[in-house]
N, C-alpha and C positions, 0 to 999 in steps of 0.2 A: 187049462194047462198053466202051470207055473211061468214064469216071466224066463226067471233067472234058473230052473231047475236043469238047464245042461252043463252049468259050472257050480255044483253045490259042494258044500264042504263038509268034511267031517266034523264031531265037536274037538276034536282033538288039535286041528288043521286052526280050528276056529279059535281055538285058546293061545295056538304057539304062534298063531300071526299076530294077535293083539298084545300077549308077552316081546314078541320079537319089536315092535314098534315102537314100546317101551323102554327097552332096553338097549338105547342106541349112545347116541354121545354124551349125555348127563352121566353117565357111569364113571366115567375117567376121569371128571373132576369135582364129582359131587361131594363124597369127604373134605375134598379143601374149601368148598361154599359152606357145606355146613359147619366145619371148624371156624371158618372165619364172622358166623353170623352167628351161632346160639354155644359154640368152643365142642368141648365134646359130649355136651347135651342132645348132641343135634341130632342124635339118633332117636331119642325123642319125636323128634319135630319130624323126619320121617316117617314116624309109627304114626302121627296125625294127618300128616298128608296123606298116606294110605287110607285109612279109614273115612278120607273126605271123597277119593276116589273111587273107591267103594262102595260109597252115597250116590255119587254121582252116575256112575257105569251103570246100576240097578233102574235109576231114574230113566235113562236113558233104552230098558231094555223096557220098563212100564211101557214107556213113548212108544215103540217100536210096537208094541203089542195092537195098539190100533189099529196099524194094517202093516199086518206082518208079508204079507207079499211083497210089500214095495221098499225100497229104499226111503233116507228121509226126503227125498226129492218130489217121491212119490206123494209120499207123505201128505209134504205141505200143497201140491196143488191140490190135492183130493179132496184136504179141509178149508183150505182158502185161496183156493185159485190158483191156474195158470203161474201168475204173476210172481205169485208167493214162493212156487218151485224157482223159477227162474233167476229170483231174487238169490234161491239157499244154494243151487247151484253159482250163481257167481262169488256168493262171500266161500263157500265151502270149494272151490275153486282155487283163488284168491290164493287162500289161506293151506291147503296142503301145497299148492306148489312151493310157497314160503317156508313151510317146513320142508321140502325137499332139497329148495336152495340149501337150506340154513345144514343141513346135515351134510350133504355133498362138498361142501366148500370147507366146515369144519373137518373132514376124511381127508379132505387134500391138506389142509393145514397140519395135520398131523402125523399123513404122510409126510411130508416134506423134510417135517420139523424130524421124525423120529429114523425116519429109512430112506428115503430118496430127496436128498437136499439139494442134488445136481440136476434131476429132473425138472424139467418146464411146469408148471401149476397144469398147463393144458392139458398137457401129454397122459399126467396123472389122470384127470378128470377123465379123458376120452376112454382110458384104460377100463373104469370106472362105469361106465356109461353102457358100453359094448355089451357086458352080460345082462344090465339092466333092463335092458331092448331085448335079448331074448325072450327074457323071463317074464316082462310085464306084459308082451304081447300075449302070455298065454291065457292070463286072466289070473280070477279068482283061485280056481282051482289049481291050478300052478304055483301061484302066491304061496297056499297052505301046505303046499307039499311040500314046495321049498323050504317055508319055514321051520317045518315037521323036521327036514332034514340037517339042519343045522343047527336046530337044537339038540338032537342026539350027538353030533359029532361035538357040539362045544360042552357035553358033561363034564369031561376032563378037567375044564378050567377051573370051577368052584374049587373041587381037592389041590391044585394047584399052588392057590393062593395059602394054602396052611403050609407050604415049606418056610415062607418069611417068618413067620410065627417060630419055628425052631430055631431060627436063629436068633432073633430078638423080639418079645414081647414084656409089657408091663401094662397090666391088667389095673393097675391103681389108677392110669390114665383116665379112665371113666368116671371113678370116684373124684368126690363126692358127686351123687345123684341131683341133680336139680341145684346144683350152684350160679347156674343163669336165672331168672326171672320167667314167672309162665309167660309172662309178657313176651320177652324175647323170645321165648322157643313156639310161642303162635305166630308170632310174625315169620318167623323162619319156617312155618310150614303152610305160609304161603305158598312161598317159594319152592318147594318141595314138591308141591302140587303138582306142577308143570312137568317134574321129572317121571310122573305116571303119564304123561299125555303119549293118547294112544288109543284109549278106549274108546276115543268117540268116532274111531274107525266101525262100533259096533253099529251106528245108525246106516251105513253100507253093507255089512257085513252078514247084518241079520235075514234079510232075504234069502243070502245063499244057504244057510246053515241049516243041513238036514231035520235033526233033529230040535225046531225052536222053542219048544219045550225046557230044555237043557240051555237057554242063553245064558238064563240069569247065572246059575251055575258055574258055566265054562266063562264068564268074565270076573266069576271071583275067584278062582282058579287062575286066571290072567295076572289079575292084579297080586294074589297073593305067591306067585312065582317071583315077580317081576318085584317086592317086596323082599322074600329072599333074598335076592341078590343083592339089591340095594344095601340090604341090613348085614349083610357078611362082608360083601367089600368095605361097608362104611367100618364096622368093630374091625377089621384087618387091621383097617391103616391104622383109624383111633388108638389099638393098644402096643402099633410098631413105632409109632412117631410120638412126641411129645405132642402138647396143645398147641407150643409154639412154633417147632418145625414144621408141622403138618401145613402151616399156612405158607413154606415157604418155597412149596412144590407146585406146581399149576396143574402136572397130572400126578397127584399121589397114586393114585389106583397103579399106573406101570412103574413112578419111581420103588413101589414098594418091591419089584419083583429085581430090583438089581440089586440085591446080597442074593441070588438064589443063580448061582452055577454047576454048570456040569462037566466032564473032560470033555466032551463032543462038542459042548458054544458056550460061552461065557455070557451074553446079553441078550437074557431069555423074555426082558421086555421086548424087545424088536420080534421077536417068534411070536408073542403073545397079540402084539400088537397087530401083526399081518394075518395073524388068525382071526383077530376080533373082525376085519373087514367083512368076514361074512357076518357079524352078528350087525355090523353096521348096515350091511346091504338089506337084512329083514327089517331096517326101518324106512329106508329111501324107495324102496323097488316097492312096497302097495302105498307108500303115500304120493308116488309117482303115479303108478296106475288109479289113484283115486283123483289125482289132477286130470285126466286126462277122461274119467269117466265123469267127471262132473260137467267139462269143458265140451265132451259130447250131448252130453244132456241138455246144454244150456244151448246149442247151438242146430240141435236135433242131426245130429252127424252118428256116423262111428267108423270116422276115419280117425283110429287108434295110432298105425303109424306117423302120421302126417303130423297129428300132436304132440307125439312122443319129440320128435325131432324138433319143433318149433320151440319146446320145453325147454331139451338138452342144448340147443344153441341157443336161449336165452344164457343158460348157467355158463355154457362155455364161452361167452362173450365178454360174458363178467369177470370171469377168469383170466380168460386171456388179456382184456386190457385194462382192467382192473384188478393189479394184481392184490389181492385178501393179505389181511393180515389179522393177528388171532385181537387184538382190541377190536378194530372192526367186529369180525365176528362175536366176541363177548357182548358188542351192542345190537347185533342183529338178533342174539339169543333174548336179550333183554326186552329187548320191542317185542318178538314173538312170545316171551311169557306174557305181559301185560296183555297181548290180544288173546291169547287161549287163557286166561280167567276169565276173561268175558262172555267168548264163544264156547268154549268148552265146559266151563263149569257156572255160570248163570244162563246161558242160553239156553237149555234143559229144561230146568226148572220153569223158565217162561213158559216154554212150547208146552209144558205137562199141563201147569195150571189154566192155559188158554184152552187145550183141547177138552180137561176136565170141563170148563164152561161150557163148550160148544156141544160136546156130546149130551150132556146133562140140561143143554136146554133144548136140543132136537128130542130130547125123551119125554121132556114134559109138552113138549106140538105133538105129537105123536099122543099123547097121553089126552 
């Protein structure tokens, strides 16, 4: 019998959680990184960040292929011991509670800063926090659905963004093609990279997934939704804002929506913005439940609640007496890209060509 077969997921559920993971707070300032590193090249350097994502997610689904029943948890004790699980559960541990911090503290930072500037940081986070406990308790299967769900409700938004565009656009903005250096627009898709991270939710994910046939598939499908958006909000802003204004917004993505009124509200970024909260919570809420599934693993528990909470007062501790500020957080996002190049996009490729060995010399003992 299947391990994980009472919470399996659809490919569909499988696509819009690893899209929704992606598509988290990189969105709102990612036009003004890329204007300020490669100008308005930089959408460029996004089209290569994707395609190195896309290198990598497929890498990752090969891995997975060894033993597709298991997590990569499973994975690594199967091929090299005990030790070796224990080990990837604590850096994979580690490392998504750190993205959960890192999302959940930028949410409140931006609530604060955009709609509730009276409210306590805490107050925000516990608000925050509440649904998050329902929903991760349910699992897997609750994850995809949820995700499912809130991607249909946030269609709206893409068309949305084409009202700015009637009011002012200049399409010369992008021209000329390639006035930066390839130089510059490789280094800048670096950086870029990081704004795909998500997909290496697929070495958990793939166990559950009905149909594992269809991974490869439904993660390029992921990446290139997740791509889309990327690429339409970044050409929004590019051809609404000059090269030089554009750097002088920190969220261009919402400043772009204030020339866009109606007679019903006039500041249809704050509308937009408390709506994105759910697209923000399909980033926090399964790298939440991947903390706390790693931290079971590692500890051989599955006291789910009990973690959950140890979690959420770690962050709310932080919060409350540590009160965040957005430089802080631009250096916590900084430190966390530099560790997922390592872990997320060379870690793969280790683990591929190790097990390539391993397999390949148990054939020849056997031979």
């Amino acid at each position: 019998m299947k391990k994980y077969a009472f919470n399996e997921i659809t490919l569909m559920q499988y696509i819009l959680t690893i899209h929704g993971m992606q598509v988290g707070i990189g969105v709102l300032q990612l036009p003004r990184l890329l204007a300020e590193k490669a100008g308005t090249d930089g959408w460029i350097s996004l089209v290569i960040g994707w395609l190195i994502s896309i290198l990598v997610s497929l890498v990752i689904i090969k891995i997975m292929k060894f033993y597709p029943e298991g997590t990569l948890l499973e994975l690594l004790s199967h091929y090299f011991g005990c030790w070796a699980g224990k080990l990837g559960a604590l850096v994979f541990c580690a490392y998504f509670f750190y993205f959960f911090f890192m999302v959940t503290v930028r949410a409140v930072l931006f609530l604060k800063l955009w709609i509730l500037p009276q409210t306590p940081d805490a107050m925000i986070l516990i608000l925050f926090l509440i649904p998050s406990y329902l929903i991760v308790l349910g699992g897997v299967r609750i994850l995809g659905r949820y995700a499912e769900l809130v991607f249909y409700m946030a269609l709206w938004l893409p068309v949305f963004y084409l009202v700015p565009l009637s009011v002012s656009h200049h399409w010369l903005h992008l021209l000329p093609v390639l006035k930066e250096s390839w130089k510059t627009i490789l280094e800048t898709s670096l950086s870029t990279v990081v704004s795909f991270l998500g997909f290496e939710t697929a070495f958990f994910l793939h166990p559950f997934l009905q149909k594992k046939k269809s991974a490869s598939t439904g993660i390029i499908i992921a990446n290139l939704l997740t791509m889309a958006v990327y690429l339409g909000v970044t050409l929004v802003c590019f051809v609404f804002f000059s090269p030089d204004e554009i750097t002088k917004y920190n969220e261009p993505t919402l400043s772009v929506l204030k020339v866009t009124e109606f007679r019903f509200i006039e500041r249809m970024e704050i509308v937009f913005l408390a709506f994105y909260l759910f697209i923000l919570s399909t980033t926090a809420m399964p790298v939440m439940y991947l903390t706390i599934f790693c931290s079971n693993w590692l500890f051989g528990t599955k006291a789910f609640r009990g973690h959950f909470l140890v979690a959420a007062a770690v962050v709310l501790a932080y919060v409350g007496f540590f009160v965040p500020t957005f430089p802080q957080s631009d250096k916590s996002q900084e430190i966390f890209g530099n560790i997922a190049l390592y872990l997320c996009f060379g870690f793969p490729f280790a683990l591929w060509v190790l097990l390539w060995i391993k397999t390949r010399s148990a054939r020849r003992k056997l031979a």
